[in-house]
C-alpha positions as CSV (number, residue, x, y, z in Angstrom):
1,X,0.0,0.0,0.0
2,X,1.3,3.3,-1.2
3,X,1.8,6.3,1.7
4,X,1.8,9.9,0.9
5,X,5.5,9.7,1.4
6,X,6.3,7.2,-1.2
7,X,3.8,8.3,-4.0
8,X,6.1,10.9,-5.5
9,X,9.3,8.8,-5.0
10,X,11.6,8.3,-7.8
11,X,12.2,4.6,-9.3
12,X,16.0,4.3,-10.2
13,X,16.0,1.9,-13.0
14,X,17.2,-1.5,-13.5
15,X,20.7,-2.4,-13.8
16,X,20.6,-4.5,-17.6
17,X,24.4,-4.0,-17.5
18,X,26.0,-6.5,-15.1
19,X,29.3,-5.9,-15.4
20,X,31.7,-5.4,-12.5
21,X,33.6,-2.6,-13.8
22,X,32.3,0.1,-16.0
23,X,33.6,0.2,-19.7
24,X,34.6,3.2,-20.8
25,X,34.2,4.4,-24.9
26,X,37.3,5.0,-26.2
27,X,37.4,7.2,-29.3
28,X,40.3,6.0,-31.9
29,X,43.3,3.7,-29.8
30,X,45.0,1.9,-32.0
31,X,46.1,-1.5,-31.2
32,X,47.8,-5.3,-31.7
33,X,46.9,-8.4,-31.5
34,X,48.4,-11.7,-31.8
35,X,48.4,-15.4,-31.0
36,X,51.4,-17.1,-29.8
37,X,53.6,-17.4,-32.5
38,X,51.9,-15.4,-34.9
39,X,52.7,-11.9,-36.4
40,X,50.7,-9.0,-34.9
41,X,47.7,-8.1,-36.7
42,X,46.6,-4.1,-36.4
43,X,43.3,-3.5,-34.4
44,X,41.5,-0.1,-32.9
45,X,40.5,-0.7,-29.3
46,X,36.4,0.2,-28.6
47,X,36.2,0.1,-25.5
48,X,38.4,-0.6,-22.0
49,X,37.3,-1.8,-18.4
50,X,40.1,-2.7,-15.3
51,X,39.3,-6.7,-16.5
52,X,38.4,-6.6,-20.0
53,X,38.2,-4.6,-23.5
54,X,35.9,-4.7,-26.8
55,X,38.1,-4.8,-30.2
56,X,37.8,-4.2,-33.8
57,X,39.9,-6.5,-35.8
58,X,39.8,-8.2,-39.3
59,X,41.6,-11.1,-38.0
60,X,39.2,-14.3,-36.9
61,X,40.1,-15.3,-32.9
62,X,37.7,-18.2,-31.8
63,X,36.0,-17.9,-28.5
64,X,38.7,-19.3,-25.6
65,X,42.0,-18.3,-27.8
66,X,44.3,-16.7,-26.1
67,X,46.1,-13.8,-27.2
68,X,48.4,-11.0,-27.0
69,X,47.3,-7.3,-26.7
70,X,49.5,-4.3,-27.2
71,X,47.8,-0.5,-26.7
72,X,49.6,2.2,-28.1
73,X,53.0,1.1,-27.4
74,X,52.3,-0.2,-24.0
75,X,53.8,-3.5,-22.7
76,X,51.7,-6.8,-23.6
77,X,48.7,-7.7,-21.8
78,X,47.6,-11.6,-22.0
79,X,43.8,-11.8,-22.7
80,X,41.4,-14.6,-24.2
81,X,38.6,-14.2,-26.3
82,X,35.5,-14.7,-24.6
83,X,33.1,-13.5,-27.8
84,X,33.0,-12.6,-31.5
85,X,30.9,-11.4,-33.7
86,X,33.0,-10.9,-36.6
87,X,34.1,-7.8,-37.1
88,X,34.7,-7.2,-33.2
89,X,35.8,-9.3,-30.5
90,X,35.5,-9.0,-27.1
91,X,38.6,-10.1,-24.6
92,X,38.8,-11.2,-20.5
93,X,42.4,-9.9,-19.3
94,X,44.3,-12.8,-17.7
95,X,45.0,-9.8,-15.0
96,X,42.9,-6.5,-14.2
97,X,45.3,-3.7,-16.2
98,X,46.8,-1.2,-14.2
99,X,45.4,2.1,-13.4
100,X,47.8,3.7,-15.1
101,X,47.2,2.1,-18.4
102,X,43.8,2.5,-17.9
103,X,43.8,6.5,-17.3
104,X,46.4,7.0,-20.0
105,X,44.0,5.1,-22.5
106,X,40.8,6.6,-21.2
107,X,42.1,10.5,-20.7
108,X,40.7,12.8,-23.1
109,X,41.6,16.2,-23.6
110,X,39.4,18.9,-24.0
């Protein structure tokens, strides 16, 4: 039963993303990726969360690969592909990236 206190209180809505870390829109990162053994293949980073990132490649990866990522210059982070649809891909960092990394990838300047 609703109360005169509660009629006019506002609904926050539901949470449809369930990530644990927000990701954050990157504008144009460029980046590599490579299997083991393989030569790197040029790919622009999307978007970039603490655990995880979204990439645009023409390369194929297969879901559970595990691969090499490089972001503008930065040392090599060890990922594996948990999704593709294609044209994209979207990769689980063995390790949450530093803070660093993620500020220097994520800083825009106005």
């Amino acid at each position: 039963m609703a109360t005169r206190f509660s009629q006019f209180r506002s609904v926050t809505p539901a949470l449809v993303e369930q990530r644990s870390e927000p990701r954050h829109r990157i504008l144009v990162t460029p980046a590599t990726i490579r299997k083991l053994g393989d030569e790197p293949d040029e790919a622009t980073l999307r978007d970039l969360s603490v655990y995880g990132c979204r990439i645009a490649c023409s390369a194929e990866y297969g879901v559970g690969e595990r691969l090499w990522l490089r972001f503008n210059g930065s040392m090599p982070v060890a990922a594996t592909v948990v999704w593709n649809d294609g044209g994209q891909i979207g990769c689980r960092f063995d390790a949450p990236i530093e803070r660093s990394l993620m500020r220097s990838l994520t800083l825009v300047l106005c």
